[in-house]
PyMOL CGO cylinders between C-alpha atoms (Angstrom):
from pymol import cmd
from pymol.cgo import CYLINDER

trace = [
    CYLINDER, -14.60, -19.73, 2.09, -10.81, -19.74, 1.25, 0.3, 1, 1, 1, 1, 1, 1,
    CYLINDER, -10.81, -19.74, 1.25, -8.74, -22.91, 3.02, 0.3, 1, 1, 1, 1, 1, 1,
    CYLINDER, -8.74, -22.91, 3.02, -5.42, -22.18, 0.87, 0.3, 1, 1, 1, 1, 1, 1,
    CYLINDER, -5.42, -22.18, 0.87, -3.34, -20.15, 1.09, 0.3, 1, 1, 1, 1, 1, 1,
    CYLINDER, -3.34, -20.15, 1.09, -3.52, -20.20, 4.61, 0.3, 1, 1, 1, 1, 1, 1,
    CYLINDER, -3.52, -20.20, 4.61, -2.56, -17.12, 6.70, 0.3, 1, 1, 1, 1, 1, 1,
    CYLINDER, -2.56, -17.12, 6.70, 0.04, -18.43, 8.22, 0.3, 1, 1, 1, 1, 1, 1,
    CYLINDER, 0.04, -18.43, 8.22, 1.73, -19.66, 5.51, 0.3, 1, 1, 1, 1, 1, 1,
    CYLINDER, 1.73, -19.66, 5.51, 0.85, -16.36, 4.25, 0.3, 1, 1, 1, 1, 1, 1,
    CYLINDER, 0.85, -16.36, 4.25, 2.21, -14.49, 6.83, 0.3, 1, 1, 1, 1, 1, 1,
    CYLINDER, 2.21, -14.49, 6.83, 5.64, -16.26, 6.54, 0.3, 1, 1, 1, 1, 1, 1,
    CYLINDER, 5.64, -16.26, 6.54, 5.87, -15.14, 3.32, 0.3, 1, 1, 1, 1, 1, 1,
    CYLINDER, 5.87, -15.14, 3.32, 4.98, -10.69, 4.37, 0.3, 1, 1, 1, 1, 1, 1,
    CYLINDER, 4.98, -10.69, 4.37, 4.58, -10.36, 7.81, 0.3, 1, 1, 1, 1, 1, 1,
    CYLINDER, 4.58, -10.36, 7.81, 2.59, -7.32, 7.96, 0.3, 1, 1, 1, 1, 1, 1,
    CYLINDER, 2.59, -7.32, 7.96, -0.65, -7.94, 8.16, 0.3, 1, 1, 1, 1, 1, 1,
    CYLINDER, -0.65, -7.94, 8.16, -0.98, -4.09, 6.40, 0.3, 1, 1, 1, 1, 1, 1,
    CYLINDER, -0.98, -4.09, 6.40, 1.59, -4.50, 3.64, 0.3, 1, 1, 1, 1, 1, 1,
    CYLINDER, 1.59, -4.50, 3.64, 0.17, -8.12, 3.01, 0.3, 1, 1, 1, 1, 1, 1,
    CYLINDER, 0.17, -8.12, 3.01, -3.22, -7.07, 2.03, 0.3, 1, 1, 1, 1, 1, 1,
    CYLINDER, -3.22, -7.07, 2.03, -2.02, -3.81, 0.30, 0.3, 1, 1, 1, 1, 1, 1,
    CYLINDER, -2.02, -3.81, 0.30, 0.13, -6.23, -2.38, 0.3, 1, 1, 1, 1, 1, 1,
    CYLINDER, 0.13, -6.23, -2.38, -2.70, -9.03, -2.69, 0.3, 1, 1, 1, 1, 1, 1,
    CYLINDER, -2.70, -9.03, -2.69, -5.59, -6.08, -3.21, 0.3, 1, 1, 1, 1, 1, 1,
    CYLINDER, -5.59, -6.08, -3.21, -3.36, -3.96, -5.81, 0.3, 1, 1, 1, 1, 1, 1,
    CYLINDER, -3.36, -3.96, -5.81, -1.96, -7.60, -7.41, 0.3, 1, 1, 1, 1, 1, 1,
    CYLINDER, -1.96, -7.60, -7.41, -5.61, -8.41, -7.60, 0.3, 1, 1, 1, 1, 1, 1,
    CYLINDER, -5.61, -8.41, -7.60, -6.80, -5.28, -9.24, 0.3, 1, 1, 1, 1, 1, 1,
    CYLINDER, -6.80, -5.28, -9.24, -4.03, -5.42, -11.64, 0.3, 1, 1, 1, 1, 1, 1,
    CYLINDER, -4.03, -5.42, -11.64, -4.93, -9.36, -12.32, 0.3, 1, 1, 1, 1, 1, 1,
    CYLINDER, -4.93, -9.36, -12.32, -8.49, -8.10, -12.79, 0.3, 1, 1, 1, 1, 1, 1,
    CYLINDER, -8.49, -8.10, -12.79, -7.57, -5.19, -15.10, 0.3, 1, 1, 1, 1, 1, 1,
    CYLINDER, -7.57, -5.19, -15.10, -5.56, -7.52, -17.48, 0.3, 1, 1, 1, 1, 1, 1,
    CYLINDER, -5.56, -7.52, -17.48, -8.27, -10.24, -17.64, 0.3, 1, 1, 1, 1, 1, 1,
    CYLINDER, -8.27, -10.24, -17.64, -10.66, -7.33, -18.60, 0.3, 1, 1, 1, 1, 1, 1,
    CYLINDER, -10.66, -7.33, -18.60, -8.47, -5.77, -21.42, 0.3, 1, 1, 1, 1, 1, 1,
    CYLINDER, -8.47, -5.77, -21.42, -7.49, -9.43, -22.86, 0.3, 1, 1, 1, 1, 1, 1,
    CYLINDER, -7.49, -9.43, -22.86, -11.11, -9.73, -22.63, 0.3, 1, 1, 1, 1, 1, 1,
    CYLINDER, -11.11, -9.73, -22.63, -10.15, -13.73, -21.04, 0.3, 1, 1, 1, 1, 1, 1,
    CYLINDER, -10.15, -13.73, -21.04, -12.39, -14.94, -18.72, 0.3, 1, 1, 1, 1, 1, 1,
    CYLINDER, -12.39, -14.94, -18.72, -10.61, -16.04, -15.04, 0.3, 1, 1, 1, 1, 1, 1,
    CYLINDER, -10.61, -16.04, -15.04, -11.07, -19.31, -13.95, 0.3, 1, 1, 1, 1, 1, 1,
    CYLINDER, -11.07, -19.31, -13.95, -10.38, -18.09, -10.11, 0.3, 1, 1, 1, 1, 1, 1,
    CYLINDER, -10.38, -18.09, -10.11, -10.99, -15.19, -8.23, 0.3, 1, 1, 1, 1, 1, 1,
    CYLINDER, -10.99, -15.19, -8.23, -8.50, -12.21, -8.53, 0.3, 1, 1, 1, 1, 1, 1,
    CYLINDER, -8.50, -12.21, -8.53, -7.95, -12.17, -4.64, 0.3, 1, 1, 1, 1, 1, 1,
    CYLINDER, -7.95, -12.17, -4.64, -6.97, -15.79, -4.69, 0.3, 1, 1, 1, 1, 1, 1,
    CYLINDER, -6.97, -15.79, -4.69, -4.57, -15.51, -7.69, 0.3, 1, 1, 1, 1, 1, 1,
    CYLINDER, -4.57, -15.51, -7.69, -3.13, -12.66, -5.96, 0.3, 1, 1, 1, 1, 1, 1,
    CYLINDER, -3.13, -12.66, -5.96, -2.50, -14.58, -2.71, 0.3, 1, 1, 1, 1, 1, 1,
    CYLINDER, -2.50, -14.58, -2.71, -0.99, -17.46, -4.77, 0.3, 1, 1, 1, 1, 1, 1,
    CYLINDER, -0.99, -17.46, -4.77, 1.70, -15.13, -6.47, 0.3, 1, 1, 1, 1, 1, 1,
    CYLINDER, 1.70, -15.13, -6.47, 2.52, -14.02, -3.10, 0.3, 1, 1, 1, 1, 1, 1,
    CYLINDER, 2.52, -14.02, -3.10, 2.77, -17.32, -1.52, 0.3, 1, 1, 1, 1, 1, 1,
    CYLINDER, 2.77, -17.32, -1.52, 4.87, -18.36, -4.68, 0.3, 1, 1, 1, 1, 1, 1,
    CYLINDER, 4.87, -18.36, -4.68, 7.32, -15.78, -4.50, 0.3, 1, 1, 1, 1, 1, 1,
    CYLINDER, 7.32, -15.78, -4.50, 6.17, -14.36, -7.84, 0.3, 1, 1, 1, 1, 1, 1,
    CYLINDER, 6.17, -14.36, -7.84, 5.63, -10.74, -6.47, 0.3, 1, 1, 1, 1, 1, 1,
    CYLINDER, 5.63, -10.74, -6.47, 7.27, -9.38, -3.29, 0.3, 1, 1, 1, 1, 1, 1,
    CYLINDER, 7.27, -9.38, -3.29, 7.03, -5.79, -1.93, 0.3, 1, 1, 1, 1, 1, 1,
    CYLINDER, 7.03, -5.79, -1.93, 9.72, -3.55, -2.70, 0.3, 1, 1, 1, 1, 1, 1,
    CYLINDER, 9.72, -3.55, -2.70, 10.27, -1.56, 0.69, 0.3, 1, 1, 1, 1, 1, 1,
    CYLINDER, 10.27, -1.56, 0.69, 11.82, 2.16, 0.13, 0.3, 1, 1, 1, 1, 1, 1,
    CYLINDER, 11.82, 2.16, 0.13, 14.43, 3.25, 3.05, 0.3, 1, 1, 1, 1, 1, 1,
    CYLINDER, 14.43, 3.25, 3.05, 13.26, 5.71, 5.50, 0.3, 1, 1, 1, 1, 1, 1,
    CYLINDER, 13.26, 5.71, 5.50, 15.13, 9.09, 4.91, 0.3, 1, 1, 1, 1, 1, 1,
    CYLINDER, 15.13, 9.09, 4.91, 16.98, 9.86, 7.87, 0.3, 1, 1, 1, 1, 1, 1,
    CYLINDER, 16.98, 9.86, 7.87, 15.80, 13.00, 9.88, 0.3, 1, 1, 1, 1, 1, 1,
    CYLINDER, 15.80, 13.00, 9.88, 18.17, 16.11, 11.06, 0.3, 1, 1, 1, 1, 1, 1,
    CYLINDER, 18.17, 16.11, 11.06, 16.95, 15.01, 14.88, 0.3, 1, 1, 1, 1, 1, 1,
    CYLINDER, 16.95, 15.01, 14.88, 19.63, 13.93, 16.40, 0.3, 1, 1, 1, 1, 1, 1,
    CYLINDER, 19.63, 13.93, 16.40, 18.06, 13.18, 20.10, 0.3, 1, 1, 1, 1, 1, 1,
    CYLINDER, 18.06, 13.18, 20.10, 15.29, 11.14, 20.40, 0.3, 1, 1, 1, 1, 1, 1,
    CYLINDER, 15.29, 11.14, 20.40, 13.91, 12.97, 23.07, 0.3, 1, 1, 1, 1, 1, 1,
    CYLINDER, 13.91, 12.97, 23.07, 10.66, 14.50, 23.51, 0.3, 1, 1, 1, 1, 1, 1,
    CYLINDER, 10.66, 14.50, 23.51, 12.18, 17.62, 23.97, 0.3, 1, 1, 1, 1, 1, 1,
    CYLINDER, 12.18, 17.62, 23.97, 14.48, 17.67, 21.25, 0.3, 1, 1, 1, 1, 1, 1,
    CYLINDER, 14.48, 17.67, 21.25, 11.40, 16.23, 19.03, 0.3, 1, 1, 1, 1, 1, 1,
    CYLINDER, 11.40, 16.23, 19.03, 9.08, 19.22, 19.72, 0.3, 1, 1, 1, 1, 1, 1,
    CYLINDER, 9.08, 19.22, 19.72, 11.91, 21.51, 19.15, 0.3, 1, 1, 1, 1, 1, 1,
    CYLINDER, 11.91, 21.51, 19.15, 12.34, 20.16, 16.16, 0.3, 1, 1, 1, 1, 1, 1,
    CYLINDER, 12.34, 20.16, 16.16, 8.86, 20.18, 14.57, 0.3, 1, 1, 1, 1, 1, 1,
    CYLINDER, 8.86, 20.18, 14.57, 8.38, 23.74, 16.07, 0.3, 1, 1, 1, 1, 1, 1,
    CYLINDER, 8.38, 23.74, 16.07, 11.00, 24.67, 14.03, 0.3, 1, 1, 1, 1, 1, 1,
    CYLINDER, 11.00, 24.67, 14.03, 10.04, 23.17, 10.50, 0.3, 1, 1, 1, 1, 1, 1,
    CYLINDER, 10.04, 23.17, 10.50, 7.09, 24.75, 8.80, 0.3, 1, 1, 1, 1, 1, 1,
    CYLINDER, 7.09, 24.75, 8.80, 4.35, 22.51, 8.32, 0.3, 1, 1, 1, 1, 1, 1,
    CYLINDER, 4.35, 22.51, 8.32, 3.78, 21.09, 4.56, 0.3, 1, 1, 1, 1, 1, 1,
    CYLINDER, 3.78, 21.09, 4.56, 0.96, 22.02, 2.56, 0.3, 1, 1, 1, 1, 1, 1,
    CYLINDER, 0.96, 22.02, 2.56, -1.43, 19.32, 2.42, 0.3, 1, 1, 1, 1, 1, 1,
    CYLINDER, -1.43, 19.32, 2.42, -2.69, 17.90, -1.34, 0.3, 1, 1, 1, 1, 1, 1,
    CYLINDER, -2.69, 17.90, -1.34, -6.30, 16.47, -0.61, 0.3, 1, 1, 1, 1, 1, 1,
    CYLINDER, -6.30, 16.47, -0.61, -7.14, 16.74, -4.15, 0.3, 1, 1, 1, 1, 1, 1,
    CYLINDER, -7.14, 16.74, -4.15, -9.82, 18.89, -4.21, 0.3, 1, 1, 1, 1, 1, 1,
    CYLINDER, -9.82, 18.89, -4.21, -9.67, 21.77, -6.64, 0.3, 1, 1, 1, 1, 1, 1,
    CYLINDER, -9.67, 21.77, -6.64, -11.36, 24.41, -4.72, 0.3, 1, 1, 1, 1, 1, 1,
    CYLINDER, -11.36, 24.41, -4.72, -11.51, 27.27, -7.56, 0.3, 1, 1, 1, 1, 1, 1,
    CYLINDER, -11.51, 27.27, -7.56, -13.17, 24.47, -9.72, 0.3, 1, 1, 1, 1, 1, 1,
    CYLINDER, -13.17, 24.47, -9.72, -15.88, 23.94, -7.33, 0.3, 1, 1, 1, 1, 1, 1,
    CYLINDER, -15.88, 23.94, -7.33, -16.26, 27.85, -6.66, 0.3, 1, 1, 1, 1, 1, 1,
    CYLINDER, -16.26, 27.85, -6.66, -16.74, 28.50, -10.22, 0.3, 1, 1, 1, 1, 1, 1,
    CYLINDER, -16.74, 28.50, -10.22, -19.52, 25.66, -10.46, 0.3, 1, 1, 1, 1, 1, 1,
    CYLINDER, -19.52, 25.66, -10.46, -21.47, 26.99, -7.58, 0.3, 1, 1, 1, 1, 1, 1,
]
cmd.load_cgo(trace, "trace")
């Protein structure tokens, strides 16, 4: 069980719950991935030397703006029109479906 950091003091740091395990999991896997290439043994956890750089300023997220949308009403009506009008994207799920095809 894991007393420090604590998250509160955690929390004051990122105070998304979301975002703050999103930076200590990827800081840990890239903590993890380094130990493994140097082929150096850790003498803590990943996790925990993830939450340390976070409580010690030593990483921070980098937050990207929002780009602005051509909706100028916030109303539901105006929303709806809006997304009636746009064609919906194609989605990437990152399957290659002519791959599998060709296996079957």
């Amino acid at each position: 069980m894991m007393l420090e950091p604590t998250m509160s003091d955690l929390l004051k740091t990122i105070s998304n719950r979301y975002l703050l395990v999103n930076i200590a999991a990827k800081r840990a896997r890239d903590i993890a991935d380094a130990a493994e290439m140097a082929e150096e043994p850790l003498e803590d956890k990943p996790v925990k030397l993830a939450l340390y750089d976070i409580i010690d300023h030593r990483i921070r997220p980098v937050l990207h703006p929002v780009e602005e949308t051509e909706i100028e009403s916030t109303s539901p009506e105006a929303i709806l029109s809006a997304l009636e009008q746009s064609e919906p994207e194609e989605q990437d799920l990152g399957l290659d479906m002519e791959a599998e095809d060709e296996e079957e």
